[in-house]
C-alpha positions in Angstrom: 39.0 -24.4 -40.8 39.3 -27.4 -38.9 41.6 -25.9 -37.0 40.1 -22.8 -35.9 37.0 -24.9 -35.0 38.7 -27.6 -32.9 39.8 -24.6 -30.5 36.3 -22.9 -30.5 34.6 -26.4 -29.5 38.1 -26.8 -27.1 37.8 -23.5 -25.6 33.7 -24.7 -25.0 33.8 -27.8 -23.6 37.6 -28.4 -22.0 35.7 -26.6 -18.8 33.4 -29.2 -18.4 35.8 -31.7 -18.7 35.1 -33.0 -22.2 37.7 -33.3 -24.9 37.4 -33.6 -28.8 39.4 -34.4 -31.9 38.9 -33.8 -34.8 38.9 -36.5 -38.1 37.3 -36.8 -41.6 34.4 -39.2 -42.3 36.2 -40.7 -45.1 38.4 -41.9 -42.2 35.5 -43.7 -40.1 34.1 -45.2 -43.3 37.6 -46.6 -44.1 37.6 -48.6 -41.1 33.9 -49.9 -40.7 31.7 -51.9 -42.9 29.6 -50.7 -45.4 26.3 -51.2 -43.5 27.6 -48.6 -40.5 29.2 -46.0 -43.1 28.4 -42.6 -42.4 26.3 -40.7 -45.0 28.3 -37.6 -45.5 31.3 -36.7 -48.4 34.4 -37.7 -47.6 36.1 -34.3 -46.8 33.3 -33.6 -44.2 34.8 -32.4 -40.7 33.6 -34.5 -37.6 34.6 -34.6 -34.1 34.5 -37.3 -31.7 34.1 -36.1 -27.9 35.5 -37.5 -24.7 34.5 -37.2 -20.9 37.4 -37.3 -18.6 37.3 -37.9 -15.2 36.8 -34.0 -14.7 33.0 -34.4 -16.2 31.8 -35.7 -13.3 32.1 -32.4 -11.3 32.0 -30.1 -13.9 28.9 -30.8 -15.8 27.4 -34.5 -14.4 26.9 -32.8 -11.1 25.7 -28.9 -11.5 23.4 -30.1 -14.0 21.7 -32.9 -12.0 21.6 -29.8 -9.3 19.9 -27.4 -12.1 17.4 -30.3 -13.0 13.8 -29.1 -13.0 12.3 -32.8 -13.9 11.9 -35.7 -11.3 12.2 -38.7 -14.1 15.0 -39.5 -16.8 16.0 -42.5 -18.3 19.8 -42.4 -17.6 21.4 -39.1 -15.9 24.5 -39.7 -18.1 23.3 -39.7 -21.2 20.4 -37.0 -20.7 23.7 -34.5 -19.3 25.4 -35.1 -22.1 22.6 -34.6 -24.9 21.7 -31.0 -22.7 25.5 -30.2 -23.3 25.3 -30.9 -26.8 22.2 -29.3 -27.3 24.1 -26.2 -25.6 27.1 -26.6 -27.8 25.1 -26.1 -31.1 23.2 -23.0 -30.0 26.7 -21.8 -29.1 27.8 -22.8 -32.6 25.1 -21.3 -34.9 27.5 -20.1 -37.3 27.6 -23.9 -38.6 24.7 -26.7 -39.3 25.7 -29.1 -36.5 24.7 -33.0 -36.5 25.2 -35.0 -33.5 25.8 -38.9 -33.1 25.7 -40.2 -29.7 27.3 -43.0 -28.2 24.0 -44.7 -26.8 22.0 -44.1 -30.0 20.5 -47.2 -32.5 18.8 -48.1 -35.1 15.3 -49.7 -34.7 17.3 -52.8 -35.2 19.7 -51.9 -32.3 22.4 -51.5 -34.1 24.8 -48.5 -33.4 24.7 -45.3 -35.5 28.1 -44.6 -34.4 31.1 -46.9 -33.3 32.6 -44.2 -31.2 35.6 -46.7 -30.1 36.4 -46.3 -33.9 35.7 -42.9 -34.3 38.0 -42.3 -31.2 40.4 -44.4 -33.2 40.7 -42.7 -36.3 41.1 -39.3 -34.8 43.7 -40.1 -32.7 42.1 -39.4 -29.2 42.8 -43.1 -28.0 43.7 -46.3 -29.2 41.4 -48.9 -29.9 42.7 -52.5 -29.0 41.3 -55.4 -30.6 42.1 -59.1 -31.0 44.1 -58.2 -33.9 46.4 -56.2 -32.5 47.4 -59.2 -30.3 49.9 -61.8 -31.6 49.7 -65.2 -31.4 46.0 -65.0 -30.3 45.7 -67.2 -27.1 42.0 -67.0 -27.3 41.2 -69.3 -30.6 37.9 -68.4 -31.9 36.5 -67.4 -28.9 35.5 -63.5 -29.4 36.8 -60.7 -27.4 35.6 -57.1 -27.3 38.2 -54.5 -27.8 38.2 -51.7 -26.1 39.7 -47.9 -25.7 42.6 -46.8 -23.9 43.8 -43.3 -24.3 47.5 -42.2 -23.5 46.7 -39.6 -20.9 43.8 -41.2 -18.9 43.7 -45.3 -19.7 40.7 -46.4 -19.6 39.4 -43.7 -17.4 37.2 -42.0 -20.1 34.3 -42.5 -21.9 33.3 -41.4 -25.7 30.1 -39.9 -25.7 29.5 -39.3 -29.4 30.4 -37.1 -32.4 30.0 -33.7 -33.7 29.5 -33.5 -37.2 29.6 -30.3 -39.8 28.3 -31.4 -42.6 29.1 -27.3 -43.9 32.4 -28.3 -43.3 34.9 -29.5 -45.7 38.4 -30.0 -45.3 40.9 -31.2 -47.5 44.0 -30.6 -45.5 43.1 -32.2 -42.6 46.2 -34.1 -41.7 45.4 -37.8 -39.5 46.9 -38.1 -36.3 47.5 -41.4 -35.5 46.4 -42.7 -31.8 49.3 -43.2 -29.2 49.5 -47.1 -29.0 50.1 -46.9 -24.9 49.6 -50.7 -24.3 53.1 -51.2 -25.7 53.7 -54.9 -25.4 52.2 -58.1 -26.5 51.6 -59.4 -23.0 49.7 -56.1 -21.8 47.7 -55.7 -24.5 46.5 -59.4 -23.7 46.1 -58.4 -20.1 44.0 -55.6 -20.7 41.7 -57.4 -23.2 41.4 -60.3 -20.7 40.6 -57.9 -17.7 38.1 -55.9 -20.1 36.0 -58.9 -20.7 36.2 -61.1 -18.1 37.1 -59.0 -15.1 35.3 -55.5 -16.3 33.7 -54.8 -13.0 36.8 -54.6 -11.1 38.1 -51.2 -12.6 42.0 -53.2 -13.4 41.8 -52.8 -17.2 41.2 -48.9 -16.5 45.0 -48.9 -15.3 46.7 -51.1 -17.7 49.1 -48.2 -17.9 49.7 -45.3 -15.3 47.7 -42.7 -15.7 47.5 -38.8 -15.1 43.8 -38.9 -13.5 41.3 -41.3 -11.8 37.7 -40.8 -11.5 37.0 -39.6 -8.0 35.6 -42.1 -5.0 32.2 -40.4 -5.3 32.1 -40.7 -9.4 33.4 -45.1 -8.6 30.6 -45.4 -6.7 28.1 -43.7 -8.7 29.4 -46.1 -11.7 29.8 -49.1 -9.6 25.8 -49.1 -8.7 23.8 -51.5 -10.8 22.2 -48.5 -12.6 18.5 -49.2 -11.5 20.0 -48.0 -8.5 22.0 -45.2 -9.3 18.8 -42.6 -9.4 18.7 -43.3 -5.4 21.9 -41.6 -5.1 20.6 -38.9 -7.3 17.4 -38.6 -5.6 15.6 -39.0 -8.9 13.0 -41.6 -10.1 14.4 -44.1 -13.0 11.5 -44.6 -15.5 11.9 -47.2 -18.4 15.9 -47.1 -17.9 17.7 -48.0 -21.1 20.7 -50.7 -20.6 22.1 -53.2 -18.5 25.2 -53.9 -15.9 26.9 -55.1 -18.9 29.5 -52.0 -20.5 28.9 -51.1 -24.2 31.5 -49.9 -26.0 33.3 -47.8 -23.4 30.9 -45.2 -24.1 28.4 -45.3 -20.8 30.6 -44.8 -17.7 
């Protein structure tokens, strides 16, 4: 089953430059604490989904076109919920729940880790002080982030797809290509992730297959209170900061 329905939703969204894979929520719960488990049986089929640099033209740009309101909150995330919205109608065989990546809890805290959930299914690696030997930070916290094998860190993970009609026992885990293969990159990129984010360097930690364009960088590098200018829309009660999240918001 899982399977058949990872080609479907491939076949769906690979032409607007998004990517899934699939994993089981017992997987996801095994890796976070019990407070951000996932409410669901254990066989229960989920997919996390990925924008590649692609996304830009292909959906981020014909739907601002198609747009027939003058005020969003954040043109990313609104594209992304349409597509999803589309997805499910296109789906109606199954009962569909989505997850997305800029979604909380009254208390702000995430419904999803996506960087986790991108972990567990195998779509990209998730680096974290742990995987670092001989930690040359102390106990000073750093904030892992995604690379995937194909595109390094230029991606984002925009949420999950979950089929709660779905169960799958035979589901086999893939684990994630660990790209960042040495000790001294894998401190490089968590060191240029957090202290040097805004000058794109920890996206090419390794070589990659794909860039975002020159047009999508600049759209990204605007402090987004800005970035409806370039749209020509008006920003009303925008939701975030200049700060990243968790690799899931450009």
């Amino acid at each position: 089953m899982a399977v058949e329905i990872h080609l479907q939703l491939s076949e769906w969204l690979g032409p607007l430059g998004f990517q899934c894979a699939p994993f089981k929520i017992a997987w996801y719960n095994a890796f976070v604490q019990p407070s951000f488990h996932l409410q669901y049986q254990d066989d229960t089929l989920a997919f996390v989904v990925l924008s590649t640099p692609q996304m830009f033209e292909k959906a981020f740009k014909p739907y601002i076109a198609d747009m027939l309101w003058a005020t969003v909150r954040d043109p990313i995330d609104e594209c992304v919920v349409h597509y999803f919205t589309l997805l499910k109608k296109n789906f109606s065989d199954h009962r569909i729940e989505t997850i997305h990546d800029f979604e909380m809890f009254p208390n702000r805290k995430p419904k999803i880790l996506v960087q986790t959930a991108a972990h567990v299914a195998g779509a990209a690696y998730y680096y974290q002080m742990k995987d670092v030997q001989q930690n040359p930070w102390g106990e000073k916290k750093m904030t892992g982030v995604c690379i995937h094998p194909r595109y390094g860190g230029w991606f984002a993970i925009r949420g999950v797809l979950i089929f709660p009609d779905v169960q799958d026992q035979a589901l086999e885990q893939k684990l994630p290509v660990d790209c960042v293969s040495t000790n001294e990159k894998k401190i490089q990129l968590l060191e240029r992730f957090n202290f040097h984010w805004q000058d794109w360097t920890y996206r090419d930690i390794i070589d990659v297959e794909e860039r975002y364009s020159e047009e999508q960088k600049q759209y990204f590098a605007t402090p987004p209170a800005e970035r409806f200018k370039l749209l020509g829309l008006k920003g009303d009660a925008f939701r975030g900061n200049q700060q990243p999240k968790t690799h899931g918001d450009f």
